[in-house]
LUMMARMI-153034 format. One line per field, with one value per residue (C-alpha): x, y, z. Coordinates in pm, 1 decimal. Layout:
<atoms>
xx = (X ...)
yy = (Y ...)
zz = (Z ...)
</atoms>
This chain:
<atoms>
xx = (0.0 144.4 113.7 33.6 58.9 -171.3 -71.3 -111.2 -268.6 -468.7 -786.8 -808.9 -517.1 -505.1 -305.2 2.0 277.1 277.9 240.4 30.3 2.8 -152.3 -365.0 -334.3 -688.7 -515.9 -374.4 61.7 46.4 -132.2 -6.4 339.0 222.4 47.9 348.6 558.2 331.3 330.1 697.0 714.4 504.5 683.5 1010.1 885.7 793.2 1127.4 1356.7 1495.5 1483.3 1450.6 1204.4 1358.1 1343.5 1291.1 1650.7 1683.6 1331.4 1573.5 1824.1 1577.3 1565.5 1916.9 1963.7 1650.7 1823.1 2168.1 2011.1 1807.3 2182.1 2341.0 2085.5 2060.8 2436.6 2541.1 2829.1 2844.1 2717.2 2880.2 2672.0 2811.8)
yy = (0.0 329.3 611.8 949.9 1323.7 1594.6 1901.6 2230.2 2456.8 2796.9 2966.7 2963.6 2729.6 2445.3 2138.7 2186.3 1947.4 1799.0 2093.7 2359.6 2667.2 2975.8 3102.6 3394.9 3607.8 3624.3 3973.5 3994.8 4049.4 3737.2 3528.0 3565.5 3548.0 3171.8 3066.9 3129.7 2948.7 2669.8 2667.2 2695.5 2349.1 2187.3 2272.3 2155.6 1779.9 1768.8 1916.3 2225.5 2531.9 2757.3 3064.5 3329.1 3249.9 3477.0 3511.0 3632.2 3869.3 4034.8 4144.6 4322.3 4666.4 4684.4 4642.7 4882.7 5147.4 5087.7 5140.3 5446.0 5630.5 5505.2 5681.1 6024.6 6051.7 5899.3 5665.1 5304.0 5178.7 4848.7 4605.5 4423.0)
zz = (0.0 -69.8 180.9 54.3 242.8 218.4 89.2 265.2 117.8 164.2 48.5 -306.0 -379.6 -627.3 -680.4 -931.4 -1009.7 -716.4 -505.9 -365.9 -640.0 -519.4 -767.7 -980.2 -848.9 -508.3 -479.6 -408.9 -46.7 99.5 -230.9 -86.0 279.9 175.7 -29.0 366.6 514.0 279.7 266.3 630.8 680.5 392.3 539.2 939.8 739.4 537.0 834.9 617.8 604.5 312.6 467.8 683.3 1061.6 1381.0 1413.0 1029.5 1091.5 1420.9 1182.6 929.4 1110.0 1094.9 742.7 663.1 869.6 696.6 370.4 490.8 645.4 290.6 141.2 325.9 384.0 60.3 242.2 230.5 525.2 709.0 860.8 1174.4)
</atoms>
């Protein structure tokens, strides 16, 4: 007997190639938000881990603010 998984999926999803496609009538932001999640539970069954952690999230601000002095004092900024 072979054993099958179910997908995850989200509102408005469908089944393609063997994955979970979000479809096209779902607008950018909660597209992209789905696709995390659905990468997020594929990557908690497999045991990798290709979406952005907590850890990666912390170190957002610091690159946002780096840009943001790059841009207003046009010097590269170093990020530590």
């Amino acid at each position: 007997m072979q054993r099958s998984t179910i997908g995850v999926g989200i509102i408005g999803a469908s089944r393609d190639k063997g994955g979970w496609a979000v479809t096209a009538h779902i607008p950018a932001l909660p597209r992209n938000v789905g696709n995390l999640y659905a990468q997020f539970a594929k990557d908690s069954r497999e045991g990798t881990q290709f979406v952005p952690d907590f850890v990666e999230a912390t170190k957002r601000p610091a690159l946002i603010d780096a840009i943001q002095l790059a841009s207003d004092s046009g010097t590269r900024q170093v990020l530590g």
